[in-house]
C-alpha positions as a Markdown table, in Angstrom:
| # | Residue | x | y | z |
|---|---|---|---|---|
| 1 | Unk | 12.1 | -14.5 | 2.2 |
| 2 | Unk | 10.3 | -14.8 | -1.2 |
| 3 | Unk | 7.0 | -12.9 | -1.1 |
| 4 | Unk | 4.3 | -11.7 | -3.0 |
| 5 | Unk | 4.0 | -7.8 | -3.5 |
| 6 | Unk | 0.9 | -5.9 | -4.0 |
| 7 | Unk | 0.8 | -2.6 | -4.4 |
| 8 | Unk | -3.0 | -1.4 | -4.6 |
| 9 | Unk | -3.4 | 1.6 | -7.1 |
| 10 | Unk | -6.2 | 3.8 | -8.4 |
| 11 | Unk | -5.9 | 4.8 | -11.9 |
| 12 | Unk | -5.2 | 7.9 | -12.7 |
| 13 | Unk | -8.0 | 9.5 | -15.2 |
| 14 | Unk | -10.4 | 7.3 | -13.7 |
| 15 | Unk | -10.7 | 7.4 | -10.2 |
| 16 | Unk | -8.9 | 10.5 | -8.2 |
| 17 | Unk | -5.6 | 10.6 | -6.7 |
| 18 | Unk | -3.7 | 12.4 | -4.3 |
| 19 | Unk | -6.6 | 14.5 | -3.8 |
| 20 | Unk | -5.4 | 16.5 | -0.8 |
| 21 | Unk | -2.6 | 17.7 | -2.9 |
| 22 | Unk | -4.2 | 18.1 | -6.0 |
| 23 | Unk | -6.1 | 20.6 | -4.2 |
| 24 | Unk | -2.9 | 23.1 | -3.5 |
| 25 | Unk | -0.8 | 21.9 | -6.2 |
| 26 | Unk | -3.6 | 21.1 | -9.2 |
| 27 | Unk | -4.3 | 17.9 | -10.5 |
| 28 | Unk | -1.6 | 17.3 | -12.9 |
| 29 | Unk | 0.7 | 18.3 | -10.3 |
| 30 | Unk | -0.6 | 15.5 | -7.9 |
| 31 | Unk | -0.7 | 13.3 | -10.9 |
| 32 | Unk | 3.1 | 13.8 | -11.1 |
| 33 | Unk | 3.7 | 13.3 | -7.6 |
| 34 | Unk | 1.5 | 9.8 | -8.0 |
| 35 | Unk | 3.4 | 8.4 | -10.6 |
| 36 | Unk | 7.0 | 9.2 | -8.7 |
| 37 | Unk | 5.6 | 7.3 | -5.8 |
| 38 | Unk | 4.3 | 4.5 | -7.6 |
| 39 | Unk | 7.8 | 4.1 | -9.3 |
| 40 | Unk | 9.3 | 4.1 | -5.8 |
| 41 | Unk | 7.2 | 2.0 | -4.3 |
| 42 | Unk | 7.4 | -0.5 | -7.4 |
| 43 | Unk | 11.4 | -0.7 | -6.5 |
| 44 | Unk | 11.1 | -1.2 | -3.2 |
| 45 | Unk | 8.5 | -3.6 | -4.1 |
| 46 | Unk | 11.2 | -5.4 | -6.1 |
| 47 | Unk | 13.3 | -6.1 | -3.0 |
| 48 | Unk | 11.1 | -8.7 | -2.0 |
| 49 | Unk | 9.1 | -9.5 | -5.1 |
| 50 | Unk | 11.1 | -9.7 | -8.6 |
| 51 | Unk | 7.6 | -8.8 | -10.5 |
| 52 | Unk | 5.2 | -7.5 | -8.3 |
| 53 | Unk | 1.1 | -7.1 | -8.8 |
| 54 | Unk | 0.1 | -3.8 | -9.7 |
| 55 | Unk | -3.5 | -4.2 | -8.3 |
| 56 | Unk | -5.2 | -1.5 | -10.1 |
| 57 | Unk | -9.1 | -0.3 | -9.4 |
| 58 | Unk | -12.0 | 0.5 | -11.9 |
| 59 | Unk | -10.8 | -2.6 | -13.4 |
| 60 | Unk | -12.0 | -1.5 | -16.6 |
| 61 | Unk | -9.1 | 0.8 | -16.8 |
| 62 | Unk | -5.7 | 0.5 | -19.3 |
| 63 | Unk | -3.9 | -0.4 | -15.7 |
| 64 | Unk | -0.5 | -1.1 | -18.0 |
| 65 | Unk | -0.6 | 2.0 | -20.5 |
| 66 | Unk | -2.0 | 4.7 | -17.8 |
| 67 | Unk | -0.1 | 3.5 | -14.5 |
| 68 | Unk | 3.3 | 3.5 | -16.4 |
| 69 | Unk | 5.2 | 0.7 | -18.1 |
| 70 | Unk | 6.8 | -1.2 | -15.4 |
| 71 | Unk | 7.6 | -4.3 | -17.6 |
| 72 | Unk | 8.9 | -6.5 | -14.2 |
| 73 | Unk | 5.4 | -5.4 | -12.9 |
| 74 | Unk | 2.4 | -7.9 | -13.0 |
| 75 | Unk | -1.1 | -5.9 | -13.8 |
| 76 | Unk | -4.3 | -7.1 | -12.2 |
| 77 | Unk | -7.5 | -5.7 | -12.6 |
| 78 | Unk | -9.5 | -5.5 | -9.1 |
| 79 | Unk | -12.9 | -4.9 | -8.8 |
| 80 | Unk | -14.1 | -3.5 | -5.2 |
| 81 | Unk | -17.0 | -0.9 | -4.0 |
| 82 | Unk | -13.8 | 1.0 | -2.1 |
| 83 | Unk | -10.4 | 0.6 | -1.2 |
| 84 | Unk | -10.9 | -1.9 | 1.7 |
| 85 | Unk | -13.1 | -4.0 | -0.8 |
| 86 | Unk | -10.5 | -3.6 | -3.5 |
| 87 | Unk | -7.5 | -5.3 | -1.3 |
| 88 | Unk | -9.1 | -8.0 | -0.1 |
| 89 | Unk | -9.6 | -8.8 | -3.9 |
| 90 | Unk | -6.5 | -8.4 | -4.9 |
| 91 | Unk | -5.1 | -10.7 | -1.7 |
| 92 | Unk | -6.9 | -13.1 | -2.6 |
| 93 | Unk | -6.1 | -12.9 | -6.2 |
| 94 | Unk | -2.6 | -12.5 | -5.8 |
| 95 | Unk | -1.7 | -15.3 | -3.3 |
| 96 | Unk | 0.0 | -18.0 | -4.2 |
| 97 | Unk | 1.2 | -19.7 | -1.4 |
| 98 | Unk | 3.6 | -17.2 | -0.4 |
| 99 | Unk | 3.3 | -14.3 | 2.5 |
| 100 | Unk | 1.9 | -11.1 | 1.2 |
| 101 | Unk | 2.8 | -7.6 | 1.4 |
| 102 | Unk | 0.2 | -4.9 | 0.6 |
| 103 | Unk | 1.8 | -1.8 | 0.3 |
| 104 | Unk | -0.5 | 1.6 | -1.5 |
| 105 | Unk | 2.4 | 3.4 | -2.9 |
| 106 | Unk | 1.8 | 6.3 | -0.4 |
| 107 | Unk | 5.4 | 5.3 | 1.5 |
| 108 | Unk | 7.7 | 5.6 | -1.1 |
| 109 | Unk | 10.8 | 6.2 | 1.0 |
| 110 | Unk | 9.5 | 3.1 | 3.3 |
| 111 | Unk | 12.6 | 1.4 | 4.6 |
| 112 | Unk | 12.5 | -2.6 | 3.8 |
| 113 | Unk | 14.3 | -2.8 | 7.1 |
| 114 | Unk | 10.7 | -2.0 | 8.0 |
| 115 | Unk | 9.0 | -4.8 | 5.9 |
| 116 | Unk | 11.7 | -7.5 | 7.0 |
| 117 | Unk | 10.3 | -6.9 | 10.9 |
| 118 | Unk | 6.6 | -7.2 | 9.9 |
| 119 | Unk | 7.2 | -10.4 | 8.0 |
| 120 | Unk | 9.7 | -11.2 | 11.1 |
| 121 | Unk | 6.5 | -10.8 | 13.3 |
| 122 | Unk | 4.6 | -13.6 | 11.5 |
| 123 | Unk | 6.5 | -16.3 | 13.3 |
| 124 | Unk | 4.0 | -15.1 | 16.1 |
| 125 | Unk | 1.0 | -12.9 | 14.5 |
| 126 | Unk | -1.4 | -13.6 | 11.9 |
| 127 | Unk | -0.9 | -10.3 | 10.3 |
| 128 | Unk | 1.5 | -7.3 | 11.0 |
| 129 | Unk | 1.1 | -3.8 | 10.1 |
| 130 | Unk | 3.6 | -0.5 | 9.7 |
| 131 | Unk | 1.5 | 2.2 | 11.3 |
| 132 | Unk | 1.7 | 5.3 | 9.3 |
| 133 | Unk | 1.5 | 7.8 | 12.1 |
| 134 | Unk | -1.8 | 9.2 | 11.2 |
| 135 | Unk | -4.5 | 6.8 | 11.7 |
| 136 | Unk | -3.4 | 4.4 | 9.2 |
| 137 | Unk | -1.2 | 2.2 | 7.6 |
| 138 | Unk | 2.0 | 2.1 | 5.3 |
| 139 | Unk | 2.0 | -1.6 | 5.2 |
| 140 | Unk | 0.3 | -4.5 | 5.6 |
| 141 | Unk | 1.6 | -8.1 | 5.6 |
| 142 | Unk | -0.3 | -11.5 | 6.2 |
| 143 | Unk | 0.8 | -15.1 | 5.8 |
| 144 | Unk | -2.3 | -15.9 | 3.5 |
| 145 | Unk | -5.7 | -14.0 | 2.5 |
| 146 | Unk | -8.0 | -13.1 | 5.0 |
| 147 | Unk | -11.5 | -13.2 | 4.0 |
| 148 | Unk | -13.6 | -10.4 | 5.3 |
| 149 | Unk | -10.9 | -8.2 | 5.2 |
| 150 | Unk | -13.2 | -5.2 | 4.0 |
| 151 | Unk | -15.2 | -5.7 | 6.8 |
| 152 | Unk | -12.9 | -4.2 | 9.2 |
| 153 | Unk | -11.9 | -0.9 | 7.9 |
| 154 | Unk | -12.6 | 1.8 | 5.8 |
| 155 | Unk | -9.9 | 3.9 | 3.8 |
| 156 | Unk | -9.5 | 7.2 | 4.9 |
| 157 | Unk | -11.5 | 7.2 | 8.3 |
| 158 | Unk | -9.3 | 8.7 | 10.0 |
| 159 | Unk | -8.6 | 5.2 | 12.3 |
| 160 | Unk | -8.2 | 2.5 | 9.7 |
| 161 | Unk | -5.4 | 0.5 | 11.5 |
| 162 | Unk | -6.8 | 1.1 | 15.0 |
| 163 | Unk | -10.1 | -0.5 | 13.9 |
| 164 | Unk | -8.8 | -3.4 | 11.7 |
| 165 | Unk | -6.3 | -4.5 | 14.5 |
| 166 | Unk | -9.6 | -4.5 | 16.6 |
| 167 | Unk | -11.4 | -6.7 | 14.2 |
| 168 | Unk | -8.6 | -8.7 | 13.7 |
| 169 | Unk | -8.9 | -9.2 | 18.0 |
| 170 | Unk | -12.3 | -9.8 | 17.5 |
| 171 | Unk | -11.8 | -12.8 | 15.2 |
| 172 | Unk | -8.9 | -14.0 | 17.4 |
| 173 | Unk | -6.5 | -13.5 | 15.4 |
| 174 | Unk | -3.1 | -12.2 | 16.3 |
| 175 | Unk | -1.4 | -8.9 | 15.3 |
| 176 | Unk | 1.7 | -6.4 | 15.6 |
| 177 | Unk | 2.5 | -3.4 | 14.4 |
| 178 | Unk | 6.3 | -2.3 | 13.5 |
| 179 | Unk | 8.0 | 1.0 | 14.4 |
| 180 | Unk | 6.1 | 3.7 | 12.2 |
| 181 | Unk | 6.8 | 5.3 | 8.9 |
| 182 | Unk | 4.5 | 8.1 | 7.8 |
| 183 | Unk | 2.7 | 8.2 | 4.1 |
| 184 | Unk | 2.2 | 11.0 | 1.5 |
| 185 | Unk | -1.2 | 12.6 | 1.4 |
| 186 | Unk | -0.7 | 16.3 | 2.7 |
| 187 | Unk | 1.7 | 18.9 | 1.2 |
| 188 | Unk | 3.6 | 18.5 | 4.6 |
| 189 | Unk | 3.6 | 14.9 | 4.2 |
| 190 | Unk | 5.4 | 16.2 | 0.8 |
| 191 | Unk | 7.7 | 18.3 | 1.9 |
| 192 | Unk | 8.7 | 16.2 | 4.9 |
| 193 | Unk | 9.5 | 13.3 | 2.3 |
| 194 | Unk | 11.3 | 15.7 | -0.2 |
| 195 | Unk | 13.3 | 16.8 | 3.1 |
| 196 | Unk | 14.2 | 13.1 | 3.8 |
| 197 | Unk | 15.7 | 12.4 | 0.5 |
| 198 | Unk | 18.1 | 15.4 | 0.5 |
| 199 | Unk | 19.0 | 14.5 | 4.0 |
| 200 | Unk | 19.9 | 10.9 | 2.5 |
| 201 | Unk | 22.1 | 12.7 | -0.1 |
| 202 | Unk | 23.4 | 14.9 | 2.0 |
């Protein structure tokens, strides 16, 4: 199924990254970490997407020279008051008649076997989510924009899928979440994804 790929991004240099590993490792250590992901997430990106939308907040920012230089990547400045505000900008931006995939470069070992079920589940939902274990999500996919998307979660809250899937519900809208797959932001989170990678080679 062709789709169109988002990846939402903060620039690095501008707005802070990987901050709960920057604060064990240091920030140019996180930064490192950050721009591994991001090329990670860009390829799995690809396997859906041939040049996906780098969707990349303060707009103002060099997205292409400081975010790397993906050359099958698309760059598109987003503006937003936060991270909620910023992808329902860059859905609607983005869309262009295809089904969409948000992803935050935060699962970079993210199986697409995973992706293929949520855009599976649209036949009968409205919008269908990987779950990242911890409150949030790895994924989100949606047959076309939703407006008032930032309305129903906020980054970071500690139950951002739990209460966008009850906004959703309120609207009367229909949802499903895939089997799980857990996100970077901890130095566990780290290790457990370095320990997944040699287990792959191994």
């Amino acid at each position: 199924m062709t789709c169109t790929v988002v990846i939402l991004v903060k620039v690095p240099g501008h707005l802070p990254v990987k901050t709960r590993l920057a604060a064990t490792m240091g920030e140019d250590a996180a930064r490192a970490v950050f721009a591994e992901m991001l090329e990670h997430s860009v390829q799995l990106a690809r396997q859906f997407d041939s040049r996906p939308t780098l969707a990349f907040s303060p707009p103002e920012a060099d997205g292409a020279r400081l975010l790397g230089p993906f050359a099958e990547a698309r760059y598109l400045p987003v503006p937003g008051a936060d991270g909620a505000a910023c992808l329902e900008a860059a859905l609607q931006l983005a869309y262009v008649g295809r089904p969409l995939i948000a992803l935050g470069g935060d699962a970079p070992d993210l199986p697409g076997e995973h992706l293929l079920a949520a855009l599976e589940a649209l036949d009968h939902a409205d919008a269908a989510f990987v779950p990242s274990g911890d409150g949030g999500f790895s994924a989100m996919v949606l047959a076309k924009p939703l407006p008032g998307l930032a309305a129903g979660f906020r980054f970071g809250a500690g139950d951002a899928l739990g209460s966008l899937l009850a906004y959703f519900q309120s609207l009367g809208l229909r949802t499903h979440c895939t089997e799980p797959w857990p996100d970077v932001d901890t130095p566990a989170d780290l290790a457990a994804w370095r320990a997944r990678a040699v287990a792959r080679l191994g």
